[in-house]
Legacy VTK file of the C-alpha trace (Angstrom):
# vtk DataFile Version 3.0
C-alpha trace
ASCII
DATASET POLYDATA
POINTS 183 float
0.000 0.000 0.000
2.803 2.429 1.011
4.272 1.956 -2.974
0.675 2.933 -4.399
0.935 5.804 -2.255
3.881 6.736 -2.889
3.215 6.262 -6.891
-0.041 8.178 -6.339
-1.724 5.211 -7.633
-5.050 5.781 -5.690
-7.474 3.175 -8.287
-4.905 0.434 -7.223
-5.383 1.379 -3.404
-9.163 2.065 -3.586
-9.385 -1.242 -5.109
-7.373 -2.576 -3.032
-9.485 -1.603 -0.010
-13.124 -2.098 -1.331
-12.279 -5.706 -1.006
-10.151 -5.775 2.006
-12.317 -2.848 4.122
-11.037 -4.805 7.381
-7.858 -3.069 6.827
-9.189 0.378 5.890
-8.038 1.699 9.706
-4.956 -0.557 10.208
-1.660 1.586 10.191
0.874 1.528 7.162
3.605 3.662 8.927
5.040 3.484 11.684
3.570 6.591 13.063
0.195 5.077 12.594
-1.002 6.891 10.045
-3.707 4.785 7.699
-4.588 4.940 4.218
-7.695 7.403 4.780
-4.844 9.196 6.650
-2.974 9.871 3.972
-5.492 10.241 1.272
-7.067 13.336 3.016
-3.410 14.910 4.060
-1.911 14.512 0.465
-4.805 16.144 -1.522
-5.192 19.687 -2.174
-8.068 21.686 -4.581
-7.720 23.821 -7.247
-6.641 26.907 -5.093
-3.965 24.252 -3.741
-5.560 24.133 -0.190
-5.269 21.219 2.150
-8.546 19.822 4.067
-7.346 22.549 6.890
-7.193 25.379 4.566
-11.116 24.596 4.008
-11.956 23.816 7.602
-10.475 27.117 8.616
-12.386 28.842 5.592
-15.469 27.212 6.535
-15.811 28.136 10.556
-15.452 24.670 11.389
-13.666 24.143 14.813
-14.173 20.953 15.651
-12.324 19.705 12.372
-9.555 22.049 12.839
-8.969 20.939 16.169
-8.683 17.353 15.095
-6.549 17.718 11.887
-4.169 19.764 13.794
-4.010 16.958 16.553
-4.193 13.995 13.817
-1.737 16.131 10.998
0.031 18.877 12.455
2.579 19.248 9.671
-0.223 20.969 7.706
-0.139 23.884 9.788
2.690 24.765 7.551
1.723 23.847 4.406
0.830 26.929 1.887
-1.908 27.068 -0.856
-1.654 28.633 -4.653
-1.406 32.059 -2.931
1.087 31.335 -0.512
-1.193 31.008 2.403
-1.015 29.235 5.365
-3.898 27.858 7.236
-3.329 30.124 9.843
-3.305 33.209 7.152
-6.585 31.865 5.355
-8.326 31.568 8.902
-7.353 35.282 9.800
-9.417 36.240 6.614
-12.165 33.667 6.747
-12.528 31.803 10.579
-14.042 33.033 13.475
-11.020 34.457 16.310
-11.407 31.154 18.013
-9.908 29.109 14.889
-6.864 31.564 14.525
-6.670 31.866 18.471
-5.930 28.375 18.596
-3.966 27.914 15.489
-1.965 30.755 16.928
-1.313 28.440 20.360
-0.980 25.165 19.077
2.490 23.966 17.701
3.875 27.186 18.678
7.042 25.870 17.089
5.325 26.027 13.826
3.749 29.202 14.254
6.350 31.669 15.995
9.890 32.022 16.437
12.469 31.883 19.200
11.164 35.663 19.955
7.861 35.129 20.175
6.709 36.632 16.509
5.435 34.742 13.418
7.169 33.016 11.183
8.166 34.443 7.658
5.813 31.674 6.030
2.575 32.861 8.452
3.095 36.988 8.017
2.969 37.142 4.043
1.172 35.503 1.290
3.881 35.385 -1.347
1.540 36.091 -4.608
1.736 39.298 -3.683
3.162 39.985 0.053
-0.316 40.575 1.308
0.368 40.220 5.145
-2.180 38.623 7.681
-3.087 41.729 9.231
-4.139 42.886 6.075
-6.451 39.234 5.216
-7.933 40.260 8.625
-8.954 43.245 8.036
-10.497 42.944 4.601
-12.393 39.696 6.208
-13.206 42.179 8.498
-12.313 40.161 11.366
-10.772 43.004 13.508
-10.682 40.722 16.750
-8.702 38.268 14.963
-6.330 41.599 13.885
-5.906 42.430 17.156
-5.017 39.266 18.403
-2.591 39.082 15.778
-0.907 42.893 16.248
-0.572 41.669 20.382
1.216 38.419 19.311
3.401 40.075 16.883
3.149 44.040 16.362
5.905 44.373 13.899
3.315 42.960 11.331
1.918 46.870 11.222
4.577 47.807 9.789
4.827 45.033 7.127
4.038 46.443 3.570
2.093 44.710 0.483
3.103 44.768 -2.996
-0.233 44.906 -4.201
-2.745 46.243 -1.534
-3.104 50.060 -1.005
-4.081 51.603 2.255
-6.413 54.367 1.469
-6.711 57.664 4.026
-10.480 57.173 4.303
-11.452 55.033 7.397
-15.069 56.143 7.937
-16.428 53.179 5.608
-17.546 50.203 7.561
-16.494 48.039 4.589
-12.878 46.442 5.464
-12.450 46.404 1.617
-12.053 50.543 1.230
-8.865 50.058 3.063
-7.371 47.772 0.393
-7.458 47.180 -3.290
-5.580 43.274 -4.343
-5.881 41.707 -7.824
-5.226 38.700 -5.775
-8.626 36.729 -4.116
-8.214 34.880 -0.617
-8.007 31.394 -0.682
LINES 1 184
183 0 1 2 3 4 5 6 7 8 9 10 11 12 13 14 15 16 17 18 19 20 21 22 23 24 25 26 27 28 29 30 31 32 33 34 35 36 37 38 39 40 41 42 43 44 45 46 47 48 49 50 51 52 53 54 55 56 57 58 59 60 61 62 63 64 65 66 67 68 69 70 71 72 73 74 75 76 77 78 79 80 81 82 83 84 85 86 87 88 89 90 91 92 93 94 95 96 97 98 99 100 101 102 103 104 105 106 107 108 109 110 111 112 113 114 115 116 117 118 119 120 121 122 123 124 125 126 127 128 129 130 131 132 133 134 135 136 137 138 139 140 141 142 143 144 145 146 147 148 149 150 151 152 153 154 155 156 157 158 159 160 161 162 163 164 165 166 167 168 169 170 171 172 173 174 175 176 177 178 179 180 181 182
């Protein structure tokens, strides 16, 4: 099974398992992981998002919490875009999702001093940071939490997004103008 997956050769492993289910939750690796395991961490969308990408995207906690437990390694994984999980749920979750992104795996998320790591602070299609994806997704709590964990990303500057003087306008997306979507 391990060669198929390896190959990518998913008809051999589906057939393969439709007529030996019984072994659809036994471990192939030695860290236990299972072929449903590894189908769902290996395979991305068009946008190049992982199965946490969409959970974040989507609001839904109780999946994030267990793919982080289950597959933590795709904490760091970035889409098309050059976003993290952590940067697509400061433009899309609810503050609890990037709260706890934020404070699990710290290792993965900040550095020796405490701030975020290069690959969490900038999308690299076009440098938008994750302040900015906050603030057009108009989460400002999640912003906030963000600029207290790390307030060096206020000064970080995007390639493509233009802050505009006018901050009267309830709608986050006055503030910025990106040829670039989210996600």
């Amino acid at each position: 099974m391990i060669d198929y997956y390896q190959k990518g050769k998913w008809d051999l492993m589906i057939d393969y398992y439709q007529k030996h289910s019984e072994y659809l939750h036994s471990p192939l690796t030695a860290s236990k992981e299972t072929a449903f395991h590894m189908a769902v961490i290996s395979q991305e969308n068009k946008f190049g998002n992982t199965v946490l990408h969409e959970a974040t995207i989507y609001g839904n906690n109780k999946a994030v919490k267990l793919l982080v437990e289950r597959c933590p390694e795709l904490l760091s994984v970035p889409n098309e875009f050059g976003e993290t999980p952590l940067f697509t749920a400061a433009g899309f979750a609810e503050t609890e999702i990037v709260e706890f992104l934020i404070r699990s795996k710290p290792g993965q998320r900040v550095d020796d001093d405490g701030l975020l790591l290069p690959i969490h602070r900038q999308r690299t299609v076009d440098s938008m940071s994750i302040l900015s994806a906050a603030i057009i997704g108009q989460n400002f709590e999640a912003a906030l939490l963000l600029l207290e964990l790390d307030r060096s990303l206020a000064s970080l500057k995007d390639k493509k997004s233009n802050i505009y003087s006018s901050t009267s306008s309830r709608n986050a997306s006055c503030f910025f103008d990106s040829e670039f979507p989210m996600g």
